[in-house]
N, C-alpha and C positions, 0 to 999 in steps of 0.2 A: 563456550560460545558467547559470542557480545551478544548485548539487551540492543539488537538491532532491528526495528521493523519497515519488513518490505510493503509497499504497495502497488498492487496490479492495477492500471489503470491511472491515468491522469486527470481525468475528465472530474466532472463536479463530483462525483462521492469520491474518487482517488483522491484529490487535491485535499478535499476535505480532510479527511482520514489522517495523510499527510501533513497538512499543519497541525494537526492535534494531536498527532504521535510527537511531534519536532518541537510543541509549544510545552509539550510535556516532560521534555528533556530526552528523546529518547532522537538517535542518529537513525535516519531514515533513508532507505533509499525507492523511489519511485519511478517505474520502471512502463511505459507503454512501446505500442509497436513502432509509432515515429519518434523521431526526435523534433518535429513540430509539435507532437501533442504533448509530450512532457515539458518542453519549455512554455507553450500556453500552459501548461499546468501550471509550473513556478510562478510565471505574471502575473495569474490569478489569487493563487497565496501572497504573493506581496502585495496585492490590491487590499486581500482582505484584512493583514496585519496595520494595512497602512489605515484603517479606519479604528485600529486598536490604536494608532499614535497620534490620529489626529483626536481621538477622543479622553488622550491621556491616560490611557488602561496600558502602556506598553511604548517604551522608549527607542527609540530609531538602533541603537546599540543591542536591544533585545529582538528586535525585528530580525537585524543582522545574524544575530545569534539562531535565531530560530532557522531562518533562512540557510545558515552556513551547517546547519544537521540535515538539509536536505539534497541528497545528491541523486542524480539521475539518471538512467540507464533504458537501451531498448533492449538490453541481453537479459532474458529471462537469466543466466546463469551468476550474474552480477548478483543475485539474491540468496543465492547457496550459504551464505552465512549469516541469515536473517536469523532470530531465535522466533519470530512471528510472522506471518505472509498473509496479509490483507487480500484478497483477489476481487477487483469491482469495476472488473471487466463489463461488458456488455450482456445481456440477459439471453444468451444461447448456451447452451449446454456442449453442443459440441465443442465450440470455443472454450468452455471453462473444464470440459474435459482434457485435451490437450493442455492446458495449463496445469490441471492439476497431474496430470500424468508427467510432465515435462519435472515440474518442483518435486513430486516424488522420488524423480531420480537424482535430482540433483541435491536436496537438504539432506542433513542430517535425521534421523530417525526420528527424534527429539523434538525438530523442528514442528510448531503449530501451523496447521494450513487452515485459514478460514478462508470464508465463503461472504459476499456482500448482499447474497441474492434475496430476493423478498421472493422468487415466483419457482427456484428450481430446487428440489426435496434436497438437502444436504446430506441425506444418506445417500443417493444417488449419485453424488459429488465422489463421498468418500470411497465408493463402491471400486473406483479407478484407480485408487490408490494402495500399496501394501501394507498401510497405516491407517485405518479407517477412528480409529480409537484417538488419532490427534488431526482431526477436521473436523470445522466447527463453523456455526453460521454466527457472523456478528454481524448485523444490519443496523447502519449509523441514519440517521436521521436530521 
């Protein structure tokens, strides 16, 4: 399996997420219900990298490069070969249910599923899954 990490959700903690898996060297792909909100997702990351070049932390060739590990998708299924799945979707459970039900069937066994949530118990999460033993809460900040 590639060292590839998904993330659910585009919005401010998906993008986030996103460029710091992508600044990290690791090929990302980021995945919301429109292709409006993932592309205002990428915007946003280039905004932010563009404040690493204008402050000389990070070269317009590095920007690029970071940029060009991020690819984007509204097919939950486009992520089935993630070895990590970031989920930071919106703060309902039924929602993050189906998702995590949806990515269960679709990764590998193997595959880490987290959770982004501050407010929904991630045993709860995992409870949906046939893998409760590889979902995990990472809460980015």
């Amino acid at each position: 399996m590639t060292q590839k990490i998904g993330v659910i959700g585009a919005g401010t903690m998906g993008n986030g997420i996103a460029q710091t898996a992508a600044s990290a060297g690791f090929d990302v792909v980021m995945c919301d219900v429109k292709a409006e909100f993932v592309e205002r997702g990428v915007a946003n990351i280039s905004k932010s990298l563009d404040r690493f070049v204008k402050k000389e932390t990070m070269t317009e060739e590095q920007k690029a490069e970071v940029l060009g590990r991020i690819k984007t998708t509204t097919a939950l299924a486009d992520l089935k070969d993630c070895s990590l799945i970031v989920e930071a979707a919106t703060e309902n459970f039924d929602i993050k249910r189906q998702i995590f039900e949806q990515l269960d069937g679709l990764c590998p066994a193997d595959t880490i599923l987290s959770s982004n949530t501050s407010s929904i118990s991630i045993t709860k999460i995992a409870a949906v899954t046939k893998r409760p033993d590889k979902v995990i809460g990472m809460h980015f900040f």
